[in-house]
One Martini backbone bead per residue (centre of mass of N, CA, C, O) as a GRO file, in nm:
protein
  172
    1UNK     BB    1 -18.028   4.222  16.353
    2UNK     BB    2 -18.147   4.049  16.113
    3UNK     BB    3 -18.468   3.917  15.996
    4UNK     BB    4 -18.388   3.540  15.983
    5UNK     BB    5 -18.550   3.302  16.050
    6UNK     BB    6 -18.355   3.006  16.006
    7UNK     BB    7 -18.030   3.160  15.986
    8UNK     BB    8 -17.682   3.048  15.907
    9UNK     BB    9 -17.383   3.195  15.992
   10UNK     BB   10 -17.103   3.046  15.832
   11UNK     BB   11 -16.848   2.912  15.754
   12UNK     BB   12 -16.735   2.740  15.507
   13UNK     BB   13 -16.732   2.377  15.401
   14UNK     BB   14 -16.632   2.144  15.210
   15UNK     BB   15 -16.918   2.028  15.150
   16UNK     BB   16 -16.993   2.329  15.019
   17UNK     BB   17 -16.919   2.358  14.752
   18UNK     BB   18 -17.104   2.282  14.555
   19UNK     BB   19 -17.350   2.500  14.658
   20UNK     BB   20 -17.220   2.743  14.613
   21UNK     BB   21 -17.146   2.726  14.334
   22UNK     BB   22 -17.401   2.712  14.202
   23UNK     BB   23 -17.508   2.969  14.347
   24UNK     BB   24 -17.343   3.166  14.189
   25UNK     BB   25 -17.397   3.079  13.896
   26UNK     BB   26 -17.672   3.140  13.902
   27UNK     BB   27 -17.665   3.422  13.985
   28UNK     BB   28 -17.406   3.572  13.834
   29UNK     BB   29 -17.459   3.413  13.521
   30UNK     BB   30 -17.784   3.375  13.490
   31UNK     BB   31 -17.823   3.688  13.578
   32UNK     BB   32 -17.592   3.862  13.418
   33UNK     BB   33 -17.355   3.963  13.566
   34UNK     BB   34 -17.145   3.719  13.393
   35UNK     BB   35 -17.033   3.564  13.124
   36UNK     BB   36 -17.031   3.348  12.987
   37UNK     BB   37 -16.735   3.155  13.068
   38UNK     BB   38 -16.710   3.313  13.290
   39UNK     BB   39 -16.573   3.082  13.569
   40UNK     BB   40 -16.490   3.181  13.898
   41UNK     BB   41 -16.640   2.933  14.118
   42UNK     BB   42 -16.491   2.646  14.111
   43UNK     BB   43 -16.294   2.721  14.412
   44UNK     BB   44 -16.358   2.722  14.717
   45UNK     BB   45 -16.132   2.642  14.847
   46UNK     BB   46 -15.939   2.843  14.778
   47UNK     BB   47 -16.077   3.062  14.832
   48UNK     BB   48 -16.115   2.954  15.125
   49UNK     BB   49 -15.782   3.057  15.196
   50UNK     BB   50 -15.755   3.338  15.076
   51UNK     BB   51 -16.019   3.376  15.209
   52UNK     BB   52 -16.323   3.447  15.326
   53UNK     BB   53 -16.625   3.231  15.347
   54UNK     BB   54 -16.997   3.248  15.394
   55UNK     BB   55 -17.271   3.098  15.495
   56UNK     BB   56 -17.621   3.034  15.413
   57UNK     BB   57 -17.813   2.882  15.648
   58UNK     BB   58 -18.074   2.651  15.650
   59UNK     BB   59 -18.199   2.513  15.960
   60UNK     BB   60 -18.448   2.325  15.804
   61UNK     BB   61 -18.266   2.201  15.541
   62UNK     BB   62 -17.935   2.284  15.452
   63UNK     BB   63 -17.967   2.513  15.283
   64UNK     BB   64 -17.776   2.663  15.053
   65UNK     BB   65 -17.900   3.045  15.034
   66UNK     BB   66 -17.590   3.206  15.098
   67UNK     BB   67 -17.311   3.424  15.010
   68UNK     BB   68 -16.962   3.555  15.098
   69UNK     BB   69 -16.653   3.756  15.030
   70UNK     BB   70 -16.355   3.787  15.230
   71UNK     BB   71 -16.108   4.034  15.186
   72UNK     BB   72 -15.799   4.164  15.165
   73UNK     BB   73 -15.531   4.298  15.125
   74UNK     BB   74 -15.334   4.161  14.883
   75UNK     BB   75 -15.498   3.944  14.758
   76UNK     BB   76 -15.636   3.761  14.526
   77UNK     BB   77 -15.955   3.876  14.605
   78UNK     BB   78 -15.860   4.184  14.589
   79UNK     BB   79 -15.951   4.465  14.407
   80UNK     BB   80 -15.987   4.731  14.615
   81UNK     BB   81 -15.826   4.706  14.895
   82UNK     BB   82 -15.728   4.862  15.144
   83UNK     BB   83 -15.559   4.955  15.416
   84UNK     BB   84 -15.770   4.857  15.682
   85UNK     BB   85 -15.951   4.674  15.468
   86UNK     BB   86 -16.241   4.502  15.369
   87UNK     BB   87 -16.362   4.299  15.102
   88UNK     BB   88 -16.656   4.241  14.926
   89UNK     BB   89 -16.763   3.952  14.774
   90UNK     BB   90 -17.005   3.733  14.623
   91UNK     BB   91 -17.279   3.798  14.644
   92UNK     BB   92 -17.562   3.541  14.757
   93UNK     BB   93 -17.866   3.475  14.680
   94UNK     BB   94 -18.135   3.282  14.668
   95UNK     BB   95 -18.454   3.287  14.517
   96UNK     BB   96 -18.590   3.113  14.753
   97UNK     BB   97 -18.468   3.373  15.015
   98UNK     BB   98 -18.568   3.639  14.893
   99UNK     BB   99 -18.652   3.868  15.160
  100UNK     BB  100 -18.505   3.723  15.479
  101UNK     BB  101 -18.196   3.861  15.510
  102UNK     BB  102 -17.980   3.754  15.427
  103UNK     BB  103 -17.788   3.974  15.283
  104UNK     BB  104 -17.752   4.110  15.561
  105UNK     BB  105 -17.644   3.887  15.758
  106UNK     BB  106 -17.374   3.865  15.596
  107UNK     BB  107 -17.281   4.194  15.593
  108UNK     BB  108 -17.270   4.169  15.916
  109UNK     BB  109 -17.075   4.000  15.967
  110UNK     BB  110 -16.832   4.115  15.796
  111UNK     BB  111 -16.848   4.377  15.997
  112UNK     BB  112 -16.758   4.197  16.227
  113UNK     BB  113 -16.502   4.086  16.133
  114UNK     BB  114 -16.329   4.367  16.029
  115UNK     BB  115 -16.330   4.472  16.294
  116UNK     BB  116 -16.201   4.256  16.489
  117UNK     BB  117 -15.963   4.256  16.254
  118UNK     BB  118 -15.919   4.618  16.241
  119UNK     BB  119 -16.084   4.725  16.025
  120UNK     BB  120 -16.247   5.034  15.927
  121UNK     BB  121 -16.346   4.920  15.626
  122UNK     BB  122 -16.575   4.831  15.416
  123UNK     BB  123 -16.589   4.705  15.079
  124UNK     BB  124 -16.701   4.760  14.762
  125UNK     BB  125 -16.870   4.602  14.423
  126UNK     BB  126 -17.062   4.714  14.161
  127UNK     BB  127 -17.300   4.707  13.943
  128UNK     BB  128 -17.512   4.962  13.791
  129UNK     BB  129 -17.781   4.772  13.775
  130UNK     BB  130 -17.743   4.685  14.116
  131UNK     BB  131 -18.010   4.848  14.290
  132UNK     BB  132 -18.064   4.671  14.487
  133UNK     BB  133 -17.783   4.643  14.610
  134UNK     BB  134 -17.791   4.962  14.650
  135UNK     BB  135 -18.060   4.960  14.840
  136UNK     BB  136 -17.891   4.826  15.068
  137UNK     BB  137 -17.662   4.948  15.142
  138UNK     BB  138 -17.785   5.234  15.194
  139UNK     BB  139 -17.954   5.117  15.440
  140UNK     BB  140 -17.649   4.995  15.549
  141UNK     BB  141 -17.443   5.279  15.564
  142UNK     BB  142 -17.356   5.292  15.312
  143UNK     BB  143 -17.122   5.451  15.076
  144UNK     BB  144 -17.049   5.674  14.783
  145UNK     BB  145 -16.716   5.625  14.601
  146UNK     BB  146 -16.673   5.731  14.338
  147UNK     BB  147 -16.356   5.799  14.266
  148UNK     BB  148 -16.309   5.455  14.318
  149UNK     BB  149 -16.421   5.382  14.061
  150UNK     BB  150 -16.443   5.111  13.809
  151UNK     BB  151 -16.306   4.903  13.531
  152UNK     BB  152 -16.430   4.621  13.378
  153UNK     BB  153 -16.282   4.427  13.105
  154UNK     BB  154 -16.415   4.180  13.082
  155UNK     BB  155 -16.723   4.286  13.099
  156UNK     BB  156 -16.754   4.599  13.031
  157UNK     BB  157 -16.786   4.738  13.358
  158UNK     BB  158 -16.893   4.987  13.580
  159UNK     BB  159 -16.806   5.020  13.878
  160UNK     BB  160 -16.921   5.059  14.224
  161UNK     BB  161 -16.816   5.214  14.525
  162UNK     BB  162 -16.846   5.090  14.855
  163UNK     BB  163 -16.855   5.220  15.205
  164UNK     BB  164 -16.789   5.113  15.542
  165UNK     BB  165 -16.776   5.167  15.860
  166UNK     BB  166 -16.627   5.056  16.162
  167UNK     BB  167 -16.574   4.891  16.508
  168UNK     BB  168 -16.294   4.978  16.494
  169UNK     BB  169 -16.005   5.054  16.751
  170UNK     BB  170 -15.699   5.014  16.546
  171UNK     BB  171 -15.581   4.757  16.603
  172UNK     BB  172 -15.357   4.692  16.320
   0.00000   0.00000   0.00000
């Protein structure tokens, strides 16, 4: 596991959508990543009912400093997975967390969640500018998927598919 001394990766609980809400819209938004008018972070309650949604808590603070969203195929949050896949979406970490591995440790978690949920790869999708959140994924044995890379009319940007294998052995 990634090296992240202070850092509690844990289910979203209720008492967290405020801070969820804002960290996603801060950096998705303010960061230029989803167009201004365009918040589709404002019901965490719904996304975590319809996926998994996990936060990285400070545990010298109980500050959300980080966040990732796991979907399943066919369900309302999943974009690109397929059969026997798990899809990451809407990772975020606070501007003052980055660089102590919240990041690593929430993709970590992921993985292990999807393993053992049966599922053969976790997969994402990110936009082409996204080079910082390529060169993580890259260090983390993730792999490109041209093939499957897609357009996002909304934004109007070219995303590019990440797939890694788990450790299923195959459950589902």
């Amino acid at each position: 596991m990634a090296d992240a001394p202070g850092i509690v990766i844990r289910a979203v609980a209720p008492e967290d959508a405020a801070a969820v809400e804002e960290l996603l819209t801060t950096v998705w938004i303010g960061e230029g990543f989803t167009p201004v008018g365009a918040n589709p972070f404002g019901d965490v309650g719904h996304r975590a009912r319809a996926a998994r949604v996990l936060v990285a808590e400070d545990a010298a603070t109980h500050a959300i400093v980080g966040t990732i969203l796991l979907a399943e195929p066919g369900t309302p949050y999943a974009l690109i997975a397929m059969e026997g896949e798990l899809e990451a979406r809407q990772l975020a970490v606070a501007v003052g967390a980055r660089g102590r591995g919240v990041a690593r440790l929430l993709i970590e978690e992921g993985l292990r969640i999807a393993a053992e949920a049966g599922a053969r790869q976790v997969v994402l999708s990110m936009q082409e500018r996204m080079s910082a959140a390529q060169q993580l994924y890259e260090r983390m044995g993730f792999e490109r998927k041209p093939e499957r890379d897609w357009f996002r009319p909304q934004s109007g940007r070219h995303m590019l598919v990440y797939a890694k294998a788990t450790d299923a052995k195959g459950e589902q």
